[in-house]
N, C-alpha and C positions, 0 to 999 in steps of 0.2 A: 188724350192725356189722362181724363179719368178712369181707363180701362187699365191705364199702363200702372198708376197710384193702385187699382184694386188690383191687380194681377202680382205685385209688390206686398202691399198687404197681407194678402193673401197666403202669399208664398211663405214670410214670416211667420206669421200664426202660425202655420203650420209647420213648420219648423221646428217652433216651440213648444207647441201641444205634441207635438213625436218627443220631442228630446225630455221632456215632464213625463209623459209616460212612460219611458223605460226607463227614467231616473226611480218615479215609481215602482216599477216593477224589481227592480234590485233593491232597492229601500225594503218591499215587501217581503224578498226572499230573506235575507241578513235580520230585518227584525226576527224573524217567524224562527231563524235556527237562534233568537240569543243574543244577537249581537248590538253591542250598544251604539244608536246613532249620534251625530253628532247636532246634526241639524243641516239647513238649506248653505250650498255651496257658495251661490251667488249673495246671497245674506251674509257669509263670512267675509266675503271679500272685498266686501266696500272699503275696508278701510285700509286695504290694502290700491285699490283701485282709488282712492283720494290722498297715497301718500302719505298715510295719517300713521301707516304700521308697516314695517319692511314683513317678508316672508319667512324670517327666522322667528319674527316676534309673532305671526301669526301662526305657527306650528308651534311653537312655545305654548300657545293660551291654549290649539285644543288639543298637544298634551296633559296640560294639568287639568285639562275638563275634564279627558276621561280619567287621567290620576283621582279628582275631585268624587267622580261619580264612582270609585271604587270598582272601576274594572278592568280584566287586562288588557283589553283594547275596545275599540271604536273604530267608528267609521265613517265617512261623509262620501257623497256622490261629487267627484271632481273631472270632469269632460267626459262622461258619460262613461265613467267607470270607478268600482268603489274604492276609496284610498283609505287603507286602516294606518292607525294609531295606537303601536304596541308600547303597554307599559310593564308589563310582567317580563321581568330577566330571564327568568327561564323562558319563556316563549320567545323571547329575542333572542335568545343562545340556540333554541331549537331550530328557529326559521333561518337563521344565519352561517348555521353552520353544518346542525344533522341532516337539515331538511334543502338546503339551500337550492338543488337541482329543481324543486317542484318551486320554487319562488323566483327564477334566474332568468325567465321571460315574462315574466308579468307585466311591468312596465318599461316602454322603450325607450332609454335613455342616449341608444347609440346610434342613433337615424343616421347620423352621418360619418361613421367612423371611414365610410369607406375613402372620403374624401379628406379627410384631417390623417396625415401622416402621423403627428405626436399621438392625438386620442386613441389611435385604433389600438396602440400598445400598451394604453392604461387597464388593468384588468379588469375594472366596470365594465369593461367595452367588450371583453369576453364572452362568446354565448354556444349554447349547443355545443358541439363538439370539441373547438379550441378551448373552451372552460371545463370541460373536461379532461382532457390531456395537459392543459397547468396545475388543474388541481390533483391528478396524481402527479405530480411531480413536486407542488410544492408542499402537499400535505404531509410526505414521510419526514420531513425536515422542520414542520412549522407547528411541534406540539406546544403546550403551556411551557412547560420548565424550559424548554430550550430557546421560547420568545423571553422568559423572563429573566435567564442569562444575557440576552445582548440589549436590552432594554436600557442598561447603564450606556452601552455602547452608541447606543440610539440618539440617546441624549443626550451625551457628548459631539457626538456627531454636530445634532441641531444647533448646541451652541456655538459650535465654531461657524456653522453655518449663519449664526444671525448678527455676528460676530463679524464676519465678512462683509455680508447687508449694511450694515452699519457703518463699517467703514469708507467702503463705494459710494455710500449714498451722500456722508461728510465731506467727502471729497469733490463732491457733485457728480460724480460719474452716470450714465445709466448702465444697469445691469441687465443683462441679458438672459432671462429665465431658463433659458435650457441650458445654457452652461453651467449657471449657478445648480441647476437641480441632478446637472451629471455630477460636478463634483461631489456634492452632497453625497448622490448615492454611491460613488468611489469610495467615498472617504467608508463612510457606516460599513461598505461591505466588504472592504479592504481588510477595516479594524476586526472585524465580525472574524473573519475569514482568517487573519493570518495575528490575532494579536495588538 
C-alpha cells in the first residue's frame, strides 16, 4: 500500500514539476520579446473555481489589467499554452482580419465539429482550407460600407426576432432554436437581399 501512495505521489510531482517548467519556459521566452505577463493561471482561478466570479467577469478584470498596465496586450499561461489579451484596436483589427490565416489554428475550439451536425456549419468551426474557400467568397461581398448599409436591416431583423421570443415565451410555448434561428436568418437575408 505504501509503495502504491509513493508511486501516486510520485507520479504527480512530477507531473507538476514538468507542467511548471514549460509554463516557465514560455513565461521566459514572451517576457524576454516584451510581452507583458499577466500572472500565475492557477492564482487567477480560484475565484472562478469557488463560484465566487463567472468566466466573463474573470476576462473582464485581466482585460482592464493589461488596459491598467498601459499595454496592448498580455498574457497568461492557460493549460500549458499562452493566452493573450489584446487591447490595442488596431492589433485587434490586424489579427482578425489582415492576419487572420496565421491566428486560425492557434486554439482548438472545434474538437468536435465532426460529430455536431449544427456546429460543424458555424464558421468558428472553419479551418485550413474550407476557411479559405468561404473567405474568398464571403470577403468580395463583406467590405465596411456594404456591412454598414444592411446594419439597419440587421436590426430590424433582431427585433422582430425578439419580438417573436417574447411572444412564444408569453404564451408559454417552448421554442425551438433552430427554427427560430433559420427564420431569423431568412428574414435579415431575405430583406438584405431583395428589399
Amino acid at each position: 500500500m505504501e509503495i502504491i501512495l509513493f508511486i501516486l505521489v510520485f507520479t504527480i510531482s512530477r507531473f507538476f514539476l514538468k507542467s511548471a517548467e514549460r509554463n516557465n519556459r514560455i513565461i521566459r521566452r514572451y517576457k524576454a520579446l516584451g510581452v507583458f505577463y499577466l500572472g500565475n493561471f492557477v492564482g487567477n482561478m480560484i475565484g472562478m473555481a469557488l463560484k465566487r466570479k463567472n468566466h466573463t467577469e474573470n476576462f473582464k478584470e485581466k482585460y482592464a489589467h493589461v488596459k491598467k498596465a498601459n499595454q496592448k496586450f498580455g498574457f497568461e499561461i492557460a493549460f500549458g499554452k499562452p493566452l493573450f489579451f489584446v487591447t490595442d484596436l488596431e492589433l485587434i483589427k490586424q489579427i482578425t482580419i489582415q492576419n487572420f490565416d496565421n491566428f486560425s489554428h492557434s486554439f482548438n475550439v472545434t474538437s468536435y465539429t465532426n460529430s455536431d451536425d449544427i456546429f460543424k456549419n458555424v464558421i468558428i468551426s472553419y479551418l485550413g482550407p474550407n476557411w479559405r474557400v468561404f473567405r474568398s467568397k464571403i470577403w468580395s461581398v463583406s467590405s465596411t460600407s456594404k456591412i454598414n448599409r444592411v446594419f439597419h436591416i440587421m436590426n430590424a431583423s433582431a427585433v422582430k426576432w425578439v419580438k417573436y421570443l417574447k411572444i412564444k415565451s408569453n404564451e408559454g410555448n417552448n421554442v425551438h432554436m433552430e427554427d427560430g434561428c433559420t427564420k431569423f436568418v431568412i428574414d435579415f437575408v431575405s430583406l438584405s437581399a431583395f428589399g
